[in-house]
N, C-alpha and C positions, 0 to 999 in steps of 0.2 A: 576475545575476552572470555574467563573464565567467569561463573555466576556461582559465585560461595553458596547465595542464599538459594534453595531449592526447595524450598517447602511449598511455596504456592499459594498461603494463605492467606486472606482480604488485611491481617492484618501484619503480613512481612510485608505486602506489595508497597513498598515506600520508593515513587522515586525519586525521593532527594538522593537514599544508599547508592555509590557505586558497582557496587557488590547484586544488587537489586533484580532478581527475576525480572521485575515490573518495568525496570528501566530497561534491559537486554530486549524484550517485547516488546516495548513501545521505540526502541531504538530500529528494531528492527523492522517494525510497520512505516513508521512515520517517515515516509521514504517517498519522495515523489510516484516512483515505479511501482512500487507495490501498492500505493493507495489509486493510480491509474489501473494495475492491472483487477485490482479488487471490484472496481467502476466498471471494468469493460467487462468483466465475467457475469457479473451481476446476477439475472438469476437464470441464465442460459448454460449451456456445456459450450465451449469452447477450444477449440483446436490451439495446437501454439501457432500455425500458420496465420492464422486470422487474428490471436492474439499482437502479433508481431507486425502483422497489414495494418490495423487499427488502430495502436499506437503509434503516434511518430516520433521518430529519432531515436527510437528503442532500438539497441543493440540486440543482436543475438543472444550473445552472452550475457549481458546485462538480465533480458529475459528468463532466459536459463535460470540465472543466479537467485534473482526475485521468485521466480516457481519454486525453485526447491526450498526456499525460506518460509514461503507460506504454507507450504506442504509440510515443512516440517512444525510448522510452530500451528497444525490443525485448521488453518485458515482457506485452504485449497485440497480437493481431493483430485488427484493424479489415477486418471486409467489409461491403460494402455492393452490395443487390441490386439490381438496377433492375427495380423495381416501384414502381407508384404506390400508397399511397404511399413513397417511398424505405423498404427495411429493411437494420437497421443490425444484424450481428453481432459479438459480441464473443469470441475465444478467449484462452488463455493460450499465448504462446508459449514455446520451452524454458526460455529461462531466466525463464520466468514463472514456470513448474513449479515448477523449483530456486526460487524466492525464497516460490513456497506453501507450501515441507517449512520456511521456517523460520517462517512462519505459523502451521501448523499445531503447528509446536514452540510459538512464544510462547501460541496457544490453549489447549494441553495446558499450560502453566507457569500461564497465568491461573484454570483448572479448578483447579488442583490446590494452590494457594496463597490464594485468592479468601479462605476464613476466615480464614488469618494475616495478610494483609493489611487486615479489618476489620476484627479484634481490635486492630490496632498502631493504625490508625488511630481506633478510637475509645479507645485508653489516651489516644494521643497531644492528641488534641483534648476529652478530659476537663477540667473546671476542676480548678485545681492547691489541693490546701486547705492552708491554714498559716498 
C-alpha cells in the first residue's frame, strides 16, 4: 500500500482515509504479533532468540517481518553487536512505551472480561431448540 498522505499532522491522521498515515500505522500495529512482541519486550532488551522461545507459534519469519515493521515505524530499536556470532538486541523505543500502556490496557480488559466473553460465546454458539 502506497500512503498519499504524509504529512503526519493530528489533523490529516483520519482513519476513516484510505490514503491515511494513521490508518497504514494502526494497520500495521494492530496485529496480534506486533502487539505480543510489544508485550514481551516490555521494558527489557531482548534477543530475537528468547523473543521467538517466548512467543508461541511464532514463526521465524513472521518474527523477522513484525521486527523490522516496528523498527521501521520507531516502535523498536534494533542493535546489533559485532560478535561472532552476530547478537542481535531488541529495545522499545519511546513511542514503543506509549503504544505498551495501551497493551497493557487491552491485557487488563482481556483479564477482566475473559468469562463474559465465554459465557456470550458459548450462549451464542449453543444449538438453537424449537
Amino acid at each position: 500500500m502506497v500512503t498519499k498522505q504524509l504529512s503526519g499532522t493530528a489533523a490529516d491522521a483520519d482513519l476513516t482515509r484510505a490514503d491515511s498515515l494513521a490508518r497504514e500505522i494502526f494497520s500495521d500495529v494492530a496485529n496480534k504479533w506486533a502487539l505480543l512482541i510489544i508485550e514481551m519486550i516490555g521494558d527489557r532488551t531482548r534477543r530475537f532468540t528468547e523473543l521467538r522461545n517466548d512467543i508461541e507459534g511464532i514463526s521465524h519469519k513472521m518474527l523477522t517481518q513484525n521486527l523490522r515493521m516496528l523498527e521501521r515505524n520507531g516502535l523498536v530499536e534494533r542493535t546489533v553487536h559485532p560478535t561472532v556470532p552476530p547478537r542481535v538486541d531488541y529495545t522499545l523505543t519511546e513511542a514503543g512505551h506509549g503504544l505498551r500502556a495501551t497493551v497493557d490496557g487491552m491485557c487488563d480488559w482481556t483479564h477482566r472480561f475473559l468469562g463474559h466473553i465465554e459465557d456470550s460465546r458459548r450462549r451464542f454458539d449453543a444449538p438453537v431448540n424449537g
